[in-house]
KEKE-3310 file (N, C-alpha, C; in steps of 0.2 Angstrom, whole numbers, plus 5000, padded with zeros to 4 digits):
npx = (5004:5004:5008:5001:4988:4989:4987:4973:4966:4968:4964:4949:4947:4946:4937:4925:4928:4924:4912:4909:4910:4917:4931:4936:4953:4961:4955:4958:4968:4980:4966:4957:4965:4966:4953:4951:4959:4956:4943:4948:4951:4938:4934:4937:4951:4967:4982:4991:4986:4981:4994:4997:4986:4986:5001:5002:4992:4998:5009:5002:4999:5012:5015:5005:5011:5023:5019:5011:4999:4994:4998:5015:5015:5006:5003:4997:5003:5015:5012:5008:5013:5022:5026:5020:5018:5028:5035:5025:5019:5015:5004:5009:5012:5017:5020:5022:5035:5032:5017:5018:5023:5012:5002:5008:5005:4991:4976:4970:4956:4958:4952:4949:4958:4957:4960:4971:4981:4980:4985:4996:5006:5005:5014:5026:5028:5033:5042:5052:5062:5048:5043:5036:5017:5012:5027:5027:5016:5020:5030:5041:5045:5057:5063:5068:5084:5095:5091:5090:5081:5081:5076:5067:5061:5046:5044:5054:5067:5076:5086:5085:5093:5094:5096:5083:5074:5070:5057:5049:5054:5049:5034:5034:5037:5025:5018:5025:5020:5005:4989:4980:4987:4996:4998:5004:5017:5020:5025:5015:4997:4990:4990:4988:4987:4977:4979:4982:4985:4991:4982:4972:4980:4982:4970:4967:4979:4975:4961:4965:4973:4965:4955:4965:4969:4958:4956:4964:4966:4956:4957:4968:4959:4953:4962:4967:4973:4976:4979:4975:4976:4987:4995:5002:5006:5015:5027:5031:5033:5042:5054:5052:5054:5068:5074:5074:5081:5095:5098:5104:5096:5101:5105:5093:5084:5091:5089:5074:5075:5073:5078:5081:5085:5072:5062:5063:5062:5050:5044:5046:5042:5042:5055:5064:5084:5089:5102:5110:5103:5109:5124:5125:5118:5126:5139:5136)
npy = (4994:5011:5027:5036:5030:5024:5036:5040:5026:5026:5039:5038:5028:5034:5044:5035:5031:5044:5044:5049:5065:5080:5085:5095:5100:5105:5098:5085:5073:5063:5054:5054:5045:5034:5031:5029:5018:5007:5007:5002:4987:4983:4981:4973:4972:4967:4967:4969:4979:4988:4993:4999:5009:5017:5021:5029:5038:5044:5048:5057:5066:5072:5079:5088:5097:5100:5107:5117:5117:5114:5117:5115:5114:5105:5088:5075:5062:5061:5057:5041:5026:5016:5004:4991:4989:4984:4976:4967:4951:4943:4935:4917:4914:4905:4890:4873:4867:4857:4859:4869:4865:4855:4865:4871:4859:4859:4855:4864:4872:4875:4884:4892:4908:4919:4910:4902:4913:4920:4907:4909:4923:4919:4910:4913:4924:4917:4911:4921:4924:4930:4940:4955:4958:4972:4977:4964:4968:4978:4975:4974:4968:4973:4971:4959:4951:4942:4931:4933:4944:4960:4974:4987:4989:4994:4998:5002:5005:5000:4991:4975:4959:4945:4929:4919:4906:4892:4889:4900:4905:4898:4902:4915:4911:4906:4919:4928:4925:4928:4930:4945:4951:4963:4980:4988:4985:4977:4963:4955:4953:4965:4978:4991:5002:5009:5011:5026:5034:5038:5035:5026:5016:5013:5009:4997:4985:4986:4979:4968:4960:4958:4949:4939:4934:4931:4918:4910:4909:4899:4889:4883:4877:4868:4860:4855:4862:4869:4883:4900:4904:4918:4933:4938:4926:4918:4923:4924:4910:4907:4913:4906:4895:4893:4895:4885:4876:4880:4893:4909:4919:4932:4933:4928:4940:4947:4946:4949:4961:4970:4979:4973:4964:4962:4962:4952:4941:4941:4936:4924:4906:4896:4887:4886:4884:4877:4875:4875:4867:4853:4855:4855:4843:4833:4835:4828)
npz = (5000:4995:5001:5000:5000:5010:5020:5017:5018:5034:5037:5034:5044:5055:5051:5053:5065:5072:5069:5057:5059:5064:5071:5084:5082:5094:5103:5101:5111:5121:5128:5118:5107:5114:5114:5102:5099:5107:5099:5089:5093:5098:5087:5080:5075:5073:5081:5070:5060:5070:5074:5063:5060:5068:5070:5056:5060:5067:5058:5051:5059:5065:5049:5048:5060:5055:5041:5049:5051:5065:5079:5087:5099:5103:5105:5105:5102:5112:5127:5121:5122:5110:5113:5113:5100:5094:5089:5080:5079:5065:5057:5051:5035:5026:5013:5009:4998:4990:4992:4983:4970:4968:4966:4955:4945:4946:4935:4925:4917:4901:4895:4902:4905:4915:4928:4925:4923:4934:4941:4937:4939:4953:4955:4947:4955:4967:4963:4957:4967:4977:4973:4973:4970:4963:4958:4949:4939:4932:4926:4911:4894:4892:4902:4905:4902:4894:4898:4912:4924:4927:4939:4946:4961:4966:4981:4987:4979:4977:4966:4957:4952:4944:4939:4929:4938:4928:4930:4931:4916:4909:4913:4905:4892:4891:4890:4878:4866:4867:4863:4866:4875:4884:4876:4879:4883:4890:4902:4909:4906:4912:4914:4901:4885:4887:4902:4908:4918:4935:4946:4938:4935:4946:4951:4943:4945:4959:4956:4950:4957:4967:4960:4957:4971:4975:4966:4967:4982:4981:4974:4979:4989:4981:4981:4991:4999:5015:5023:5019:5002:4997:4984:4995:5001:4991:4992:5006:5006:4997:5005:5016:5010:5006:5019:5025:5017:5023:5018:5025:5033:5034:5021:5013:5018:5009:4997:4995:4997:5011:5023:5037:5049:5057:5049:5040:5049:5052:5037:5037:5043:5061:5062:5069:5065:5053:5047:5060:5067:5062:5061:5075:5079:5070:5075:5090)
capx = (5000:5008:5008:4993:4983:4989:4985:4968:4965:4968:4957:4943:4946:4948:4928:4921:4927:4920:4905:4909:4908:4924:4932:4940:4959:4964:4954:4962:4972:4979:4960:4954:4968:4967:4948:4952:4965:4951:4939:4949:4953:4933:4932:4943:4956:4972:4990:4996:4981:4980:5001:4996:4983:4991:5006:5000:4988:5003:5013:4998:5001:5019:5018:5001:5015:5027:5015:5010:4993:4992:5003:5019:5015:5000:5006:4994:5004:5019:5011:5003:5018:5020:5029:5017:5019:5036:5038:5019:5020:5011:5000:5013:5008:5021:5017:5028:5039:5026:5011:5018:5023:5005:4999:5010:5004:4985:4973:4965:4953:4962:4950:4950:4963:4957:4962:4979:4984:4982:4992:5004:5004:5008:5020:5029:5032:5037:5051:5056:5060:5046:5041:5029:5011:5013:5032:5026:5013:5023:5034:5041:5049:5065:5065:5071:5088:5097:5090:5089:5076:5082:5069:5069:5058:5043:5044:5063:5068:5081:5089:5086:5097:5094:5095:5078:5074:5067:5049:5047:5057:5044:5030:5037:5036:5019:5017:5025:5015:4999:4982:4977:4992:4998:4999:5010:5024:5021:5024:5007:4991:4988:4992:4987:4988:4972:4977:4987:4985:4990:4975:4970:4986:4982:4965:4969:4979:4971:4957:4968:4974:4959:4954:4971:4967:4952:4955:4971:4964:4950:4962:4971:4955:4950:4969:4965:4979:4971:4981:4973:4983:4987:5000:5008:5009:5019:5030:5030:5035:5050:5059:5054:5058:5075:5076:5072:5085:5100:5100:5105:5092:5103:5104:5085:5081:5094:5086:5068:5075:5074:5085:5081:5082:5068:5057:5066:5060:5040:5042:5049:5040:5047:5057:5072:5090:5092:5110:5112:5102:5114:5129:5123:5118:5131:5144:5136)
capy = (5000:5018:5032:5040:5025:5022:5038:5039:5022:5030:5044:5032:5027:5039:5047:5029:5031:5050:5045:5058:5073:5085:5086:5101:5098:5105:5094:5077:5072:5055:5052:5053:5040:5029:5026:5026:5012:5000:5005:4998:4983:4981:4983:4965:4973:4964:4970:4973:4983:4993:4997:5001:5015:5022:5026:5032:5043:5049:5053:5063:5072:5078:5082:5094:5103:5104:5111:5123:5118:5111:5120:5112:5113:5102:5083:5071:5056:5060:5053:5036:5022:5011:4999:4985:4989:4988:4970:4963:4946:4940:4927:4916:4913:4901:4884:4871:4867:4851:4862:4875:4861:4854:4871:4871:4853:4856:4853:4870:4872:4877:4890:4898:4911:4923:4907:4903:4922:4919:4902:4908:4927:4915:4905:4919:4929:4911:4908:4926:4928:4933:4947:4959:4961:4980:4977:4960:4971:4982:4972:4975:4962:4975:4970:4953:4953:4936:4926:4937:4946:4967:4976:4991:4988:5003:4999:5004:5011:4995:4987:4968:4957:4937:4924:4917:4901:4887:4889:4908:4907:4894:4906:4918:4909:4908:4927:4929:4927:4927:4935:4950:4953:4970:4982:4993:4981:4975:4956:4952:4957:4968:4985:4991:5008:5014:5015:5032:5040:5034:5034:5022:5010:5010:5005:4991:4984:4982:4974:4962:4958:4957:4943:4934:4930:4926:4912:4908:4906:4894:4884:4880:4874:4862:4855:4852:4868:4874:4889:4903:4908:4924:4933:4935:4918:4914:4928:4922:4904:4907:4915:4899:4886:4896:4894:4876:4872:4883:4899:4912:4924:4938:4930:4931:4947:4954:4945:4952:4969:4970:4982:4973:4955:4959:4961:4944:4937:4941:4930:4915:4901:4896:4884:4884:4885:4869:4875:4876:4858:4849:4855:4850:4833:4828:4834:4825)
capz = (5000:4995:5006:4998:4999:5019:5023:5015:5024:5040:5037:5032:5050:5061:5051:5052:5073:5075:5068:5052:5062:5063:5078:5085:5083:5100:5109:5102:5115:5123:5130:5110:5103:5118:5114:5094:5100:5109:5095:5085:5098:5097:5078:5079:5070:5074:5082:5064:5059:5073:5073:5056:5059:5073:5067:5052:5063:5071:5053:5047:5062:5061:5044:5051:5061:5049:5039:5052:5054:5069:5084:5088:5106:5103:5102:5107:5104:5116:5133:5119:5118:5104:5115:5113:5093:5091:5084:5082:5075:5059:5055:5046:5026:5019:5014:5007:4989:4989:4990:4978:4966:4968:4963:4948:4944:4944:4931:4923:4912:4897:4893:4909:4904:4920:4931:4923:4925:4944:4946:4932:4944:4960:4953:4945:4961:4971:4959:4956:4973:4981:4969:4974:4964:4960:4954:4946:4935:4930:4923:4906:4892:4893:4910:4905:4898:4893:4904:4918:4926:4930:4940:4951:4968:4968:4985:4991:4972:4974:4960:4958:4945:4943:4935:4929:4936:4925:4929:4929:4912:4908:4912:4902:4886:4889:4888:4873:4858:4868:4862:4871:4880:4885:4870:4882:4881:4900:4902:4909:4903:4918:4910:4895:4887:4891:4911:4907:4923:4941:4950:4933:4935:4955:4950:4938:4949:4964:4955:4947:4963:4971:4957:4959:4978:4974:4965:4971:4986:4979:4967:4983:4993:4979:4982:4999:5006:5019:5023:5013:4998:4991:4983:5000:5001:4986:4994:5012:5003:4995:5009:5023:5008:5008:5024:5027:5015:5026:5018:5030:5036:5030:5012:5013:5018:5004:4992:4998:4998:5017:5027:5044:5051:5061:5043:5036:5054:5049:5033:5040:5049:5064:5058:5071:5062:5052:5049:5068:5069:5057:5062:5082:5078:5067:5082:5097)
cpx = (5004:5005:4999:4987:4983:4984:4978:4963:4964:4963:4950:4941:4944:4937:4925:4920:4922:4912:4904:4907:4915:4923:4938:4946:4963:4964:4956:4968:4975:4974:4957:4958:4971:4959:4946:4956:4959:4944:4941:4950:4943:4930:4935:4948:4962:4977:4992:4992:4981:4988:4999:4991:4986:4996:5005:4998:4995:5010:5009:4998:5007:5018:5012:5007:5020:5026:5012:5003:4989:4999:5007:5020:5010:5000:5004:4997:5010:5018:5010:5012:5016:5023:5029:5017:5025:5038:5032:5021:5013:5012:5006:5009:5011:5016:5021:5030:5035:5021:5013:5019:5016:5000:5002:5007:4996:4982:4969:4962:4958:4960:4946:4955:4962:4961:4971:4982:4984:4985:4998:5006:5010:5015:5027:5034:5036:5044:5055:5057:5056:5044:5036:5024:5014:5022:5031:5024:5015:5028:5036:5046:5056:5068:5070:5078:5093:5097:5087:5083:5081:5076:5072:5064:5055:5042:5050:5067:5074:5082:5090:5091:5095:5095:5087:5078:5068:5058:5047:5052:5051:5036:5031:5036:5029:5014:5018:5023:5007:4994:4983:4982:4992:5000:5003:5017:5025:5022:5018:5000:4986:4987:4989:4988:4986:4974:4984:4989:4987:4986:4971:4974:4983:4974:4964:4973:4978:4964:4960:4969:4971:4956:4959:4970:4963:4952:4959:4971:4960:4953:4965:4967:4953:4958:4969:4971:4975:4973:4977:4975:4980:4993:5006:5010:5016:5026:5035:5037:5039:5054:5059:5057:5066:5077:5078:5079:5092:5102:5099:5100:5096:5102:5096:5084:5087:5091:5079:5069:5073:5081:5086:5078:5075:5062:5056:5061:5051:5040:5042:5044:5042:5048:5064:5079:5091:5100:5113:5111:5107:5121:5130:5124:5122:5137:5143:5135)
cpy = (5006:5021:5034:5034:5023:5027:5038:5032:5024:5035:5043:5032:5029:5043:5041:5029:5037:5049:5050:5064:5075:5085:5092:5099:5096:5101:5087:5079:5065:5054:5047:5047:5036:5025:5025:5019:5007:5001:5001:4990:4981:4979:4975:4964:4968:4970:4974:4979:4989:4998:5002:5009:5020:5026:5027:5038:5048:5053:5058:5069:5076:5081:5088:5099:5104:5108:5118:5121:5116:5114:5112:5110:5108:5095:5076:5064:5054:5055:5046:5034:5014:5005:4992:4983:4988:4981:4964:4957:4944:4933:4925:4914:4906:4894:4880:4869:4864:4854:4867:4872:4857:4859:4872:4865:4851:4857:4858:4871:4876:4884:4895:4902:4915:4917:4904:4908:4922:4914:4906:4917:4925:4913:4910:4923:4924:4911:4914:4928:4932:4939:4951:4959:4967:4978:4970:4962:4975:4980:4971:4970:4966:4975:4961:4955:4946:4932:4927:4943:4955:4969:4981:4993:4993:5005:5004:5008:5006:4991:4980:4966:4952:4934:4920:4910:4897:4887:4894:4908:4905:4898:4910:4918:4908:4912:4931:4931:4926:4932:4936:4952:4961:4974:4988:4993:4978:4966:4953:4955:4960:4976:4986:4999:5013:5015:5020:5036:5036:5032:5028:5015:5006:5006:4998:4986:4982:4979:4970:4957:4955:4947:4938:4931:4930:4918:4909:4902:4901:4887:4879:4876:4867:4857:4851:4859:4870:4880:4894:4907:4914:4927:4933:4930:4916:4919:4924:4913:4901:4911:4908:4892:4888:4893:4889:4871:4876:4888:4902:4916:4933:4936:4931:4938:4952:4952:4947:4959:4970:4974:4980:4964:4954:4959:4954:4938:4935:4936:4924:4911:4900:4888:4882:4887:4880:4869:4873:4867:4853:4851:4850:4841:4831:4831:4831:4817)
cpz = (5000:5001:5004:5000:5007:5021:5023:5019:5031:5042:5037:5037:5053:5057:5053:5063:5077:5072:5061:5054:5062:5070:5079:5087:5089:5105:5107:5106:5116:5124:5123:5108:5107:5117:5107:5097:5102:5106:5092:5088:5095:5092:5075:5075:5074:5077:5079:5062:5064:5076:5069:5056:5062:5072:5062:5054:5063:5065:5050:5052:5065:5055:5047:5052:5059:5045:5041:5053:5060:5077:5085:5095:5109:5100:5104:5106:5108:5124:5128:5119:5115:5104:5112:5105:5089:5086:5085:5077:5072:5058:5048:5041:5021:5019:5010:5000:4989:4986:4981:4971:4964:4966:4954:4945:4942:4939:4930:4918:4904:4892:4897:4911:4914:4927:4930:4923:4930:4943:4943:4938:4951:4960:4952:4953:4966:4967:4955:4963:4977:4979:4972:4970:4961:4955:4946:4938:4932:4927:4916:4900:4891:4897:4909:4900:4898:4899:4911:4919:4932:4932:4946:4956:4968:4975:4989:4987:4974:4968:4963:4951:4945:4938:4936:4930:4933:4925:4926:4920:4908:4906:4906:4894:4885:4888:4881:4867:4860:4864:4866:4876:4879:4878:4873:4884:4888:4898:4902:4907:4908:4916:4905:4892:4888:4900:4909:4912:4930:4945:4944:4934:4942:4955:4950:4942:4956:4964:4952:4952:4968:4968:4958:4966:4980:4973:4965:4977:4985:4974:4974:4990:4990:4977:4990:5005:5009:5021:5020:5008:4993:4990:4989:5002:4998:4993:5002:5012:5001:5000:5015:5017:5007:5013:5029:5023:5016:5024:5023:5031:5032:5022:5012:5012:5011:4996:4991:5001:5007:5022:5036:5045:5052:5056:5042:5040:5053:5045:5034:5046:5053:5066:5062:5065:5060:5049:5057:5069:5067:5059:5071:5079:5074:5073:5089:5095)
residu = (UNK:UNK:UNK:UNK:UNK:UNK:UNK:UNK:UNK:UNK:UNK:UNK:UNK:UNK:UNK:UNK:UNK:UNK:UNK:UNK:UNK:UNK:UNK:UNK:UNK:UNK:UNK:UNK:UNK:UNK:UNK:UNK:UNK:UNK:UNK:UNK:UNK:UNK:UNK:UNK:UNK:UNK:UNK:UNK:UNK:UNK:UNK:UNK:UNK:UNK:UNK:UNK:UNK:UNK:UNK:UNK:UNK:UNK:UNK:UNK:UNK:UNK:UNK:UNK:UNK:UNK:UNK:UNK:UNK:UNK:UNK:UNK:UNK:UNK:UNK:UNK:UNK:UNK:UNK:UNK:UNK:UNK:UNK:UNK:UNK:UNK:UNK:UNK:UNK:UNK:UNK:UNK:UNK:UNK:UNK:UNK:UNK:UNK:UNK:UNK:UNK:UNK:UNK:UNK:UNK:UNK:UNK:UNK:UNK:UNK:UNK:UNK:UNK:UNK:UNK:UNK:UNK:UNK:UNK:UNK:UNK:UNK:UNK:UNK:UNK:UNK:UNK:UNK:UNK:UNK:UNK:UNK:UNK:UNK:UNK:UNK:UNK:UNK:UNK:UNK:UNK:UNK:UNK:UNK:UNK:UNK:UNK:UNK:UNK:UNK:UNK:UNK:UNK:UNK:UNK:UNK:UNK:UNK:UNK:UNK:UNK:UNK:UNK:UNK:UNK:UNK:UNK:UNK:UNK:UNK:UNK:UNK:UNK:UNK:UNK:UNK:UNK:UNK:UNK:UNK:UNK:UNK:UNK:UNK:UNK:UNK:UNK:UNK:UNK:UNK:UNK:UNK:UNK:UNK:UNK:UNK:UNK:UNK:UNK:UNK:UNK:UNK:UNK:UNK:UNK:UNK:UNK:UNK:UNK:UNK:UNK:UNK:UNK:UNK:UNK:UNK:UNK:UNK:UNK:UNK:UNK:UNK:UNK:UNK:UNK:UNK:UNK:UNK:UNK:UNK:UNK:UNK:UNK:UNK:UNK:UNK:UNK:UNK:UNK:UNK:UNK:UNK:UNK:UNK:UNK:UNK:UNK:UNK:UNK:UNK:UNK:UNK:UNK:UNK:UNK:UNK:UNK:UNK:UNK:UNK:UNK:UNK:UNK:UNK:UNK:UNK:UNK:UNK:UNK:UNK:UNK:UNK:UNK:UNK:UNK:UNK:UNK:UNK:UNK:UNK:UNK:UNK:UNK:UNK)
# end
């Protein structure tokens, strides 16, 4: 989710908690965003969710006094702390090379293009590292270059480089010389070159998105995965089968654009150190 789209979220919020009434600035204090917090607690938001608005609330309100329009004496979230928020742990997503192998495996109508565009989607981002949607869609065939998969993260504005492995190259070929593909030169037929405006792109993908973990989700029910899958899944997925098979936790997170173990730590299941394991058990 961008900036724009967080804060607007937030705002959502915060009218949905006043009832849409306008509230006299001066009077939000700790009181106000102590009994926003255990709405939201009632509302059965989560940990992460309620990190999520909160400090959100609380960036919309520095930039206010930067801004100037909110006195700088006037700082409601100084007595609030965000102690309890510092490192909420998330419902883990991964699920394993088996399943993801049994997703590549199933049996789809073959004229069910909207359904093959999600697994192929899924697959895509598990075997590109973990790709993001938004960078996924965006993706263009100057992006691939002998083999290799160049891309620059909308997220961080980092540079990725790879080698494409064998499935996702696989994909790939299936994009090619399709009907209906992108006439904007995008790999997937998510773009096109009627979305010209950003509020157009921001659209188009998050309704694509939308349908992708739809039936994603649903692909993987009538496999028997019970987990519920969505793009973060695939995501989630390639970083614990990394893991599982002893890559380091740092080699993770630098591959998943990550400037902080304790990010790396969210993806991963918890899975112990099977480097750690294997070195133990063969020395005792």
């Amino acid at each position: 989710m961008g900036s724009a789209e967080s804060h607007n979220s937030t705002l959502k919020s915060l009218k949905h908690f006043m009832n849409q009434k306008d509230q006299d600035i001066l009077s939000i204090g700790l009181p106000f965003i102590n009994r926003y917090e255990q709405w939201l607690i009632e509302k059965g938001c989560t940990i992460v969710t309620r990190s999520f608005y909160l400090r959100t609330f609380r960036t919309l309100w520095k930039v206010g006094i930067k801004e100037n329009y909110y006195p700088e004496t006037h700082y409601p979230f100084k007595d609030f702390s965000f102690s309890k928020y510092n490192n909420p742990r998330t419902k883990k997503r991964a699920i394993t090379k088996e399943q993801i192998e049994l997703i590549a495996g199933a049996e789809i109508d073959p004229e069910n293009d909207s359904l093959i565009n999600s697994r192929n989607y899924f697959l895509f981002s598990f075997y590109c590292r973990g790709l993001n949607f938004t960078d996924l869609a965006e993706l263009k065939w100057t992006n691939i270059v002998d083999g290799e998969l160049h891309y620059v993260r909308s997220k961080t504005k980092e540079e990725f480089r790879f080698r494409l492995h064998p499935w996702a190259a696989q994909i790939l070929d299936y994009y090619k010389d399709l009907k209906g593909n992108s006439d904007a030169g995008f790999v997937f037929p998510i773009l096109y070159k009627r979305h010209a405006t950003i509020q157009s792109v921001r659209d188009r993908k998050k309704k694509i998105l939308t349908r992708v973990n739809k039936q994603i989700k649903e692909l993987g029910i009538s496999l028997g995965i019970l987990k519920p899958l969505t793009t973060y899944v695939a995501r989630h997925s390639y970083a614990t089968t990394l893991r599982r098979n002893g890559i380091s936790k740092e080699n993770i997170g630098r591959t998943l654009g990550h400037d902080s173990l304790k990010t790396t730590d969210i993806y991963l299941e918890d899975i112990g150190d099977p480097v750690l394991d294997d070195l133990i058990n063969s020395t005792l």
